[in-house]
C-alpha positions as CSV (number, residue, x, y, z in Angstrom):
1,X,74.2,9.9,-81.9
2,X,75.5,6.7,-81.1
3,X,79.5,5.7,-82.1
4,X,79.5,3.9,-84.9
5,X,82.2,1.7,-82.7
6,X,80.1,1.6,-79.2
7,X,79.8,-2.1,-79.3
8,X,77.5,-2.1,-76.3
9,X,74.4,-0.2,-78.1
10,X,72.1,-1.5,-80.8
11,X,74.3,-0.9,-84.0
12,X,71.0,-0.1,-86.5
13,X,68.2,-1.3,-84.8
14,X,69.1,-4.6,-83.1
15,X,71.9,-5.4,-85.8
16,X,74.5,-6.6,-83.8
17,X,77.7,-4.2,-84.5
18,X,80.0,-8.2,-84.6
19,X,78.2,-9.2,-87.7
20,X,79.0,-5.8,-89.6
21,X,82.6,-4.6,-87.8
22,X,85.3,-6.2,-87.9
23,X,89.0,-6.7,-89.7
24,X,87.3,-8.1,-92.9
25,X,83.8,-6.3,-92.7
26,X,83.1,-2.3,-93.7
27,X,83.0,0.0,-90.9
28,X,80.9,3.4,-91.7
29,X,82.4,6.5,-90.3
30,X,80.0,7.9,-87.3
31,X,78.3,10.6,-89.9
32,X,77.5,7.3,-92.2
33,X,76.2,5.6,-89.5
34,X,73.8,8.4,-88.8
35,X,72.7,8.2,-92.4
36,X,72.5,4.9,-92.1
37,X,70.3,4.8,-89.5
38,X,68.2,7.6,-90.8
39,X,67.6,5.8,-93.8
40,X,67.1,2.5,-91.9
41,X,64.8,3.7,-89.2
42,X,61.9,1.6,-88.8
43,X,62.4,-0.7,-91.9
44,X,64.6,-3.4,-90.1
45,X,61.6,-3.8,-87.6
46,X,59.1,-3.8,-89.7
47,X,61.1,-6.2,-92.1
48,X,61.7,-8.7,-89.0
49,X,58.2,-9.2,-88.4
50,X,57.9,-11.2,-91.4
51,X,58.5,-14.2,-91.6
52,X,60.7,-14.3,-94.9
53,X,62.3,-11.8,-96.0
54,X,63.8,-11.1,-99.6
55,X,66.3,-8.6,-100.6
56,X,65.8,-8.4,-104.2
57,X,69.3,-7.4,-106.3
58,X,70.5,-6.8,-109.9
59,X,70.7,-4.1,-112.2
60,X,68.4,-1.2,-111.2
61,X,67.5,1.6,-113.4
62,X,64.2,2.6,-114.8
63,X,65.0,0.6,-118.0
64,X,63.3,-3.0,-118.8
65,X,65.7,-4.5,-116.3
66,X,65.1,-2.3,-113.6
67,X,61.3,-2.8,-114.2
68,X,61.6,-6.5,-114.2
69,X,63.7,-6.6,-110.9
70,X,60.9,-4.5,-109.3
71,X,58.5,-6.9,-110.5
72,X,59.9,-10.0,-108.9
73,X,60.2,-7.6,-106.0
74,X,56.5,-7.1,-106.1
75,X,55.6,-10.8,-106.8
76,X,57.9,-11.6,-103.7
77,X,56.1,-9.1,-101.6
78,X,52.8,-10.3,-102.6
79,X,53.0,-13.6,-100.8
80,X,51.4,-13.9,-97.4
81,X,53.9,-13.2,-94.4
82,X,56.6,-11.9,-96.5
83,X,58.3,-8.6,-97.4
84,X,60.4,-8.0,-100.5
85,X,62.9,-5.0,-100.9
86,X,65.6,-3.3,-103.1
87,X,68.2,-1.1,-101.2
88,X,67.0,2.0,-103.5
89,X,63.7,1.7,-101.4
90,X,65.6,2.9,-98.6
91,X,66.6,5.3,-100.6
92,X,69.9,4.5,-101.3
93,X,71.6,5.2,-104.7
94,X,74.7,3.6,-106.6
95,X,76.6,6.8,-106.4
96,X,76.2,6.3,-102.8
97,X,78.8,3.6,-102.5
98,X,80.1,4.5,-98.8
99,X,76.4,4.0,-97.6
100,X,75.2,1.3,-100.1
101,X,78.4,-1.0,-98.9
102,X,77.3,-1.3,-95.7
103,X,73.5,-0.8,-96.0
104,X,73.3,-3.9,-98.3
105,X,75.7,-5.8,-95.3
106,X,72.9,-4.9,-93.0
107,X,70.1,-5.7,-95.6
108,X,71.4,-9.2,-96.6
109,X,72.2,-10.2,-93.6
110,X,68.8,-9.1,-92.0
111,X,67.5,-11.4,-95.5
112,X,65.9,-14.9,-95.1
113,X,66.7,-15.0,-99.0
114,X,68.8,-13.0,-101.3
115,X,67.3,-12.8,-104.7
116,X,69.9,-12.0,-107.6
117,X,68.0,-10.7,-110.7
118,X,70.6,-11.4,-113.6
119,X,70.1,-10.5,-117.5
120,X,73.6,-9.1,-117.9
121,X,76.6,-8.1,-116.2
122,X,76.5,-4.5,-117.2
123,X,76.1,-2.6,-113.7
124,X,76.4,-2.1,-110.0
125,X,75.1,-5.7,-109.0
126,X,78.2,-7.2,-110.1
127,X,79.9,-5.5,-107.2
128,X,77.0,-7.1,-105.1
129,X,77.5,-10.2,-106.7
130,X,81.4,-10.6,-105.9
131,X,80.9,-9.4,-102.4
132,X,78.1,-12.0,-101.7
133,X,80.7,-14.6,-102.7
134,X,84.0,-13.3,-100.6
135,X,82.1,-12.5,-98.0
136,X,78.7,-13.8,-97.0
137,X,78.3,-17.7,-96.7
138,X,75.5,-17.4,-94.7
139,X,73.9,-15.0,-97.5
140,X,75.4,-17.2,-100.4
141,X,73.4,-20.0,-98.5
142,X,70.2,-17.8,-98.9
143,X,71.0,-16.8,-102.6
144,X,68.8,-17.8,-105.4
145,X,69.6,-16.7,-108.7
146,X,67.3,-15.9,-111.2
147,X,69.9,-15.6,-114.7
148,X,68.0,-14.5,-118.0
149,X,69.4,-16.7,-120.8
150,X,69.3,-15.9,-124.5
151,X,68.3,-17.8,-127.7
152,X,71.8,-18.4,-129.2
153,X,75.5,-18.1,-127.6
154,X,77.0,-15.3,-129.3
155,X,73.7,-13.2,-127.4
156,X,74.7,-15.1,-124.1
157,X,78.2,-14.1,-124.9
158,X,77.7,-10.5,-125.6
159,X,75.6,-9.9,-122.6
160,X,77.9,-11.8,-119.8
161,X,81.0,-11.1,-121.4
162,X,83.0,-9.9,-118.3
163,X,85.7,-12.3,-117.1
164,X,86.0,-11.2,-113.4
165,X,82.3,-11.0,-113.1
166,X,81.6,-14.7,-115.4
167,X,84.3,-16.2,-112.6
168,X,82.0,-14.8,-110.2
169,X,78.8,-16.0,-111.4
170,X,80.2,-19.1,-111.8
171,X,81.1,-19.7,-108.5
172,X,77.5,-18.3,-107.4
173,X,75.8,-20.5,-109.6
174,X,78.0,-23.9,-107.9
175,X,77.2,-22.6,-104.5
176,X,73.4,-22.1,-105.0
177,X,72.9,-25.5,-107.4
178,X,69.3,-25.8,-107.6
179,X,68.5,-22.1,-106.4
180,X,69.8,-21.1,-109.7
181,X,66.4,-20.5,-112.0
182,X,66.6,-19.6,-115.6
183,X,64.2,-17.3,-117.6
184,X,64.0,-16.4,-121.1
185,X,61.6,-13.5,-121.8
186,X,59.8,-11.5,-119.3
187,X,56.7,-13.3,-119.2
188,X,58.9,-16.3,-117.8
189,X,59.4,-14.3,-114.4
190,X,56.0,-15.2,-112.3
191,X,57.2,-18.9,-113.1
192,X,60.6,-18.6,-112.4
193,X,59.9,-16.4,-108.7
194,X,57.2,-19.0,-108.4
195,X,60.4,-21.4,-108.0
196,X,61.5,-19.3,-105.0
197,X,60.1,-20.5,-101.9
């Protein structure tokens, strides 16, 4: 087992450890790191050889929203010399914070494109969504947005009403500009990955 602090080895496969450690970054104790790896192994290879990459975030679940994430996942990983990906397909879960933290550092930054599935701000990917904004310009640089909006304003209201969160989004929203793409019902969502390039 490698030391999670060994800066001279390969980190998780040829992540280097500077991008991931460090005063501001998360630093996985040497049993995470073996889960990490596990869980990693192979992946981050096969994920380099294509060309783009997308890490595909938002609320999971098996619900309607989880089931529309996986489906711009699958439209993503469709296109020729690409590879799409949730961190659940590595098997992480949300009640897995210690290993998601730093597995979706390592995902993102191994991303050519970070693609935020929004239809609410009721779950997990909020975290995601503030720690792509304090910490990742080159990911916020990558980030497209794909926000559901609603028919009227109190629906809007009701379904982003979360003040940390909205501040957030916000700032998400100015840093990507045009990346931002907005859907209204499901059957908007080949269009609006279409957008995505």
């Amino acid at each position: 087992m490698t030391d999670s602090t060994d800066r001279t080895g390969d980190y998780i496969e040829d992540v280097d450890p500077d991008g991931i450690l460090g005063d501001d970054r998360l630093e996985p104790t040497p049993e995470q790191h073996e889960q990490l790896k596990d869980a990693l192994h192979g992946g981050l290879a096969e994920i380099r050889r294509a060309e783009r990459r997308y890490l595909v975030v938002g609320r999971g679940g098996d619900e309607g929203s989880g089931r529309r994430r996986r489906q711009v996942r699958d439209l993503l990983d469709e296109r020729p010399g690409a590879t799409a990906f949730r961190l659940e397909d590595f098997g992480f879960t949300g009640e897995e914070l210690a290993l998601w933290a730093p597995a979706f550092e390592i995902l993102s930054a191994t991303s050519t494109h970070v693609v935020g599935v929004l239809e609410d701000f009721d779950g997990g990917h909020v975290w995601e969504l503030g720690y792509l904004y304090r910490q990742q310009t080159r990911v916020r640089n990558a980030l497209w947005l794909l926000k559901r909006v609603y028919d009227d304003e109190e629906t809007n209201r009701d379904r982003y009403d979360n003040g940390m969160a909205a501040s957030h989004l916000a700032a998400l929203e100015a840093a990507a500009g045009d990346r931002v793409v907005e859907w209204q019902v499901p059957g908007d969502i080949p269009d609006a990955v279409a957008e995505i390039p």
